[in-house]
N, C-alpha and C positions, 0 to 999 in steps of 0.2 A: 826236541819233541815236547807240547805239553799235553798234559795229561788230565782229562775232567773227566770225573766220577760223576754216575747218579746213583746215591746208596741209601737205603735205609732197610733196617734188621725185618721190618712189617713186610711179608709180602701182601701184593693186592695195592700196592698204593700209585701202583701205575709208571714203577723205573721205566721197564721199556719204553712205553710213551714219551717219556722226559728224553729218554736217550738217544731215540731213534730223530726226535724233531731237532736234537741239539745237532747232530751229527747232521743232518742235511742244511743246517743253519751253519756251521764250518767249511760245509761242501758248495754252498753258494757261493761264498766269499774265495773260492778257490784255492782252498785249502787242500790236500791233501790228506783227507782222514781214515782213518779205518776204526770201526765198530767193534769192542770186544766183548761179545758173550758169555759169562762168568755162568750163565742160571743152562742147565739141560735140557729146559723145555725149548731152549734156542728159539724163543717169540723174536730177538732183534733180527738174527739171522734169516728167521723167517720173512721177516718183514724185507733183507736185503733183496731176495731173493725176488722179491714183487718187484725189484725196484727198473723202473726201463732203461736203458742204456743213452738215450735222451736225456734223463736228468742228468746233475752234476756227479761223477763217480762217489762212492762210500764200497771201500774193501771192509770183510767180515772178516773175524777170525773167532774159531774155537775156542776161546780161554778156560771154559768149564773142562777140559780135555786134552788140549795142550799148554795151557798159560797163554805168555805173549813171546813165546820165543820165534811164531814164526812171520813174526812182522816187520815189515819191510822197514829198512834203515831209513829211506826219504819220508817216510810220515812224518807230516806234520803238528796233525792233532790226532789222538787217540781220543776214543769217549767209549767211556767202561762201564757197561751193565751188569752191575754187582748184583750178587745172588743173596737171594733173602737168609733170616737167621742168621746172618753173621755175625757174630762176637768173641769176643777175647782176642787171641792170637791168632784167627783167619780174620778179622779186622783191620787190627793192627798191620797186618801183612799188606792188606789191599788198599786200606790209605799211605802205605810208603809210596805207593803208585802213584801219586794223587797230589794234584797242586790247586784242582778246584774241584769240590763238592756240590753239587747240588743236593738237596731233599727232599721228598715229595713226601706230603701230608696228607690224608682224606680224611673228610669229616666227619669221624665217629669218634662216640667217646672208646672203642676200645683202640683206635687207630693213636689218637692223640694223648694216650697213657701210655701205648706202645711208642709211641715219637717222642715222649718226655723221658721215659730210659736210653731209647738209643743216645737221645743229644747230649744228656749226662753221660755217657761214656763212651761216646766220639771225642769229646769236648776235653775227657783226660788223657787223651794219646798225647806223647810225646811231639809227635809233627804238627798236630793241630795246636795245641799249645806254645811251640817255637814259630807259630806264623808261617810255617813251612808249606800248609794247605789251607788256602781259604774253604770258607760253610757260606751256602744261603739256603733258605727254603724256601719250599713255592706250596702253596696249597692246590689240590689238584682234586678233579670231580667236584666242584664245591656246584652248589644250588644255592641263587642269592636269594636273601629275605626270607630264611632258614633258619630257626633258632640250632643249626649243628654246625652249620656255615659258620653263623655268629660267636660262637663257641671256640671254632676254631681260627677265626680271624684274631679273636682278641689272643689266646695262648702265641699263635707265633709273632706275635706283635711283641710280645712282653720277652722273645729270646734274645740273648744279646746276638743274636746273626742278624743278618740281612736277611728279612722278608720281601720280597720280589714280587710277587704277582699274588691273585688265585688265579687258576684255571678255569673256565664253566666247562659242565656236562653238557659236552655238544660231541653231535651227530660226526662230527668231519674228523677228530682224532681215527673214529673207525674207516672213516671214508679217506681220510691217508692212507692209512694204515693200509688198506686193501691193496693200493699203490703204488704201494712202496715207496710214500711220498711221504715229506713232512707237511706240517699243517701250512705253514708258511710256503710252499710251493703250490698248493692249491688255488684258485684264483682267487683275484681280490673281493670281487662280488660275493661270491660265496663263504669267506673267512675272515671279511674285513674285520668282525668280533674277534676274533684268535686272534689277529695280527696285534690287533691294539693289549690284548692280552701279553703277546708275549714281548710286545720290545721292551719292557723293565728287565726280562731276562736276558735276552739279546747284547742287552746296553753293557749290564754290568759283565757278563761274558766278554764281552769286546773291549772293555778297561781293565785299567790295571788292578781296580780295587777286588779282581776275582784270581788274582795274580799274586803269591809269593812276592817280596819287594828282595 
């Protein structure tokens, strides 16, 4: 089974969005995934629950609640909606889980002060340190030709991770979302912008270079 995280300590930066689109990006390619909700406000789960029975399957489960114990042996891909404020040893714990992280940024200076401590200590866990678990970040809600945008283009440019995308403030994350759909299952007409947004993500996702060696 492998295992991708989208975490960061900030809440508000938009995990579930990241989550719920990666997850139906594994359920296209016929994967067998299931969705695990670490946050109580259960927004993935929510979001499952829109989802039609039409699209490619995505099983939920309660993590905030039960953990992952009760998930099925043939999963393929897990993708884990980590619960904000995590640090120390409930960190530590939920990156043992974890062979690929994702990150999501928004462009505020109190966002991007907040994203400069988590990375500093993501970055000394033992797993992330032994290559055990890849990092990338993605900027998310950005608005271009934006002096906060720009702000935050150049910070994750200067991380030693992989910077993968920004995201734009568009209309169609909520218009999935209502869905129960990823952006990417939406039609081309309508999200051609999000698509070409997300295959940097996609790309490295579906390589090894997001992949423990």
């Amino acid at each position: 089974m492998r295992y991708v995280m989208v975490m960061n300590a900030k809440g508000g930066c938009g995990k579930t969005t990241l989550a719920t689109n990666v997850a139906a990006h594994f359920a296209q390619q016929g994967y067998k995934v299931v969705l695990a909700d670490y946050d109580p406000q259960r927004s993935s789960l929510d979001w499952l629950e829109l989802r039609s029975t039409d699209l490619p399957k995505i099983s939920g489960v309660a993590a905030y609640d039960d953990g992952l114990r009760n998930v099925s042996r043939d999963t393929e891909v897990m993708v884990i909606d980590a619960p904000a404020r995590t640090h120390g040893s409930e960190m530590n714990e939920l990156v043992r889980r974890a062979e690929t992280i994702l990150i999501p940024v928004v462009p505020s200076p109190i966002d991007m002060k907040a994203a400069a401590h988590f990375m500093e200590e993501i970055q000394e866990l033992g797993r992330v340190q032994r290559d055990q678990a890849r990092l990338a970040v993605v900027a998310n809600r950005v608005r271009e030709n934006t002096l906060a945008f720009e702000s935050l283009d150049k910070y994750l440019g200067k991380l030693k991770v992989p910077y993968l995308s920004a995201l734009r403030q568009s209309t169609n994350y909520l218009r999935a979302y209502q869905r129960g759909m990823g952006v990417l299952e939406l039609p081309e007409y309508l999200a051609w912008p999000d698509w070409q947004q997300w295959e940097p993500i996609t790309k490295w996702l579906d390589s090894k270079k997001s992949q423990p060696s």
